[in-house]
C-alpha positions, 0 to 999 in steps of 0.5 A: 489478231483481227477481229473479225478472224477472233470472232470466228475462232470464238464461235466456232468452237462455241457452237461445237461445244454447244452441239455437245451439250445438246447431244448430252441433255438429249441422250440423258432425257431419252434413257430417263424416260425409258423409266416408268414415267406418269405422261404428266412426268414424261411431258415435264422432263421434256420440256424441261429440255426446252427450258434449258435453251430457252426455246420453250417458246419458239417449240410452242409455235411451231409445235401443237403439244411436247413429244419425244419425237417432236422435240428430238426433231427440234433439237436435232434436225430444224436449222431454224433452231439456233441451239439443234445440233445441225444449226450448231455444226453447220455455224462451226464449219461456217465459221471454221471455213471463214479462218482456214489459214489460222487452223491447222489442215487437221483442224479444218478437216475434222470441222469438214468431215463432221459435216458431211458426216452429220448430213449423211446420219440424218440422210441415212436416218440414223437418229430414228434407228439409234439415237443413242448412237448418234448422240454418242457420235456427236460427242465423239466428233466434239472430242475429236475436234477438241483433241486436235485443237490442242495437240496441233495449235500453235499456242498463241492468240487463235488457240485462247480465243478457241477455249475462251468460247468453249468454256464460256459456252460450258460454263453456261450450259453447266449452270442452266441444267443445274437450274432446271433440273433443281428447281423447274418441277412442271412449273412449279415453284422451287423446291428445297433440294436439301429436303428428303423424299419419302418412301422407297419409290421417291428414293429410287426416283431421286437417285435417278434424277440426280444420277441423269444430272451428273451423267449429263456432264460426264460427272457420276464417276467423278462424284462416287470418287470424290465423295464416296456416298449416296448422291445428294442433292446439295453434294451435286450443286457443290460438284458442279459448281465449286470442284475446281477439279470437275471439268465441266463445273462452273469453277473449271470453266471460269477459271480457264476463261480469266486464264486465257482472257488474261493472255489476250489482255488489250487496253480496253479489256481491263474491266472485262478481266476485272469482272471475270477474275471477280466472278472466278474468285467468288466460286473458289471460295464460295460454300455451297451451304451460303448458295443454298441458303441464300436460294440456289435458283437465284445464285444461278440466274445471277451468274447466268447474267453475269456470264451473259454481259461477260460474252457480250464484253469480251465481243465489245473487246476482241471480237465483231460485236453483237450489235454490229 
């Protein structure tokens, strides 16, 4: 496959994915701060939003203070945000259109549909009326676009490099909400998620924490079945990074990029495999109690790193690289 067509079908389903996972932190922080919320609370989890992309800095230029309104503008709506659900579907129908003959017909149309739908909702101001509508509408189109993917592809080399994006990008959303949400407190430094909270009304704010965590990632059900418990912190760290089973924790998605990275094996991506089979194997046998012993913060950025130089190996590889 050429390389430039790989690097299409890689980002393209990269941005999709990354459409979603901005709708989910969104949907999630807009239900939480419908919460009785102090504005020093309310501020924090919206820039916490920021953090996420790391886009605290670009926000502040452009933007005077954190706001509700503004930042869902910014995410949503600003094509020069590069992570805003519009930037994202407009680069995944870019890229899709620049490989329509290695799509199907029904592949092409959903990316297309998606697009003229998504102006269409911000023309029409759906957003502003529902929100909660509209980021269930660009999770429903995602699994569209997924679910036609693999039940029209051919399984062959276009099909890998697809998944290959989506479970990189996924694995490295997974890791930033857990870090933020854990450990960036307003700036604050790192706290024990082992420790207890006080009194009744920590409790409460607690549950609600974590519970908006794992509904971020389509995980609370999953949780009450595979633990069958009040939600902890520790157990929450241990679903989304070591359930193999878990479909969005770091693990799943590690594990299908090594699968697929081995199907698409050239002579110069022996250490990129390398690299991916080391960093799958150390989270099917990893232990939560030796991650947060050892500072969950520091086990996350680690990985983010390592998943950073993996993208940047796999581009150097297969695909148009990044500094070309």
């Amino acid at each position: 496959m050429l390389s430039r067509t790989a690097d299409n079908l890689f980002w393209m389903c990269r941005y999709t994915e990354r459409a979603e996972n901005t709708a989910r932190m969104l949907d999630v922080n807009l239900q939480m701060s419908l919460l009785p919320q102090d504005t020093r609370t309310r501020e924090g989890s919206w820039l916490g939003v920021l953090r996420i992309s790391e886009l605290q800095g670009l926000y502040q230029s452009k933007y005077a203070s954190i706001s509700p309104h503004d930042v869902l503008q910014y995410m949503v709506r600003d094509p020069e945000n590069p992570s805003s659900i519009y930037a994202c579907m407009r680069a995944a129908r870019e890229n899709a259109r620049a490989v329509r003959g290695s799509l199907t017909t029904e592949v092409w149309e959903t990316y297309n549909t998606t697009w003229l739908e998504l102006l269409k909702h911000l023309h029409t101001g759906l957003l502003e009326r529902n929100p909660g509508e509209f980021f269930e509408w660009v999770k429903f189109r995602s699994h569209l676009a997924r679910g036609v993917t693999i039940g029209t592809m051919l399984e062959d080399e276009a099909l890998y490099f697809l998944r290959i994006g989506m479970h990189l990008e996924r694995a490295d959303n997974t890791a930033r909400m857990l870090d933020v949400k854990f450990h960036e407190r307003n700036g604050a430094g790192a706290p024990d998620v082992r420790a207890e909270p006080a009194g009744a009304a920590a409790v409460q704010s607690e549950f609600y924490r974590w519970s908006a965590l794992l509904s971020s990632v389509s995980g609370l059900e999953i949780y009450r079945k595979v633990y069958r418990d009040v939600i902890t912190p520790d157990r929450v760290a241990e679903l989304l990074i070591l359930h193999g089973d878990m479909p969005r924790s770091l693990l799943a998605s590690m594990r299908a990029v090594a699968d697929d990275l081995a199907r698409v094996s050239n002579q110069r991506s022996t250490e990129t495999e390398r690299r991916a089979g080391m960093l799958c194997a150390e989270l099917q046998y990893g232990r939560v109690e030796d991650i947060l012993a050892s500072g969950l913060h520091q086990y996350l950025e680690r990985f983010l790193d390592r998943i950073n130089d993996l993208g940047n190996r796999i581009s150097q590889d297969f695909l148009v690289p990044l500094s070309a």
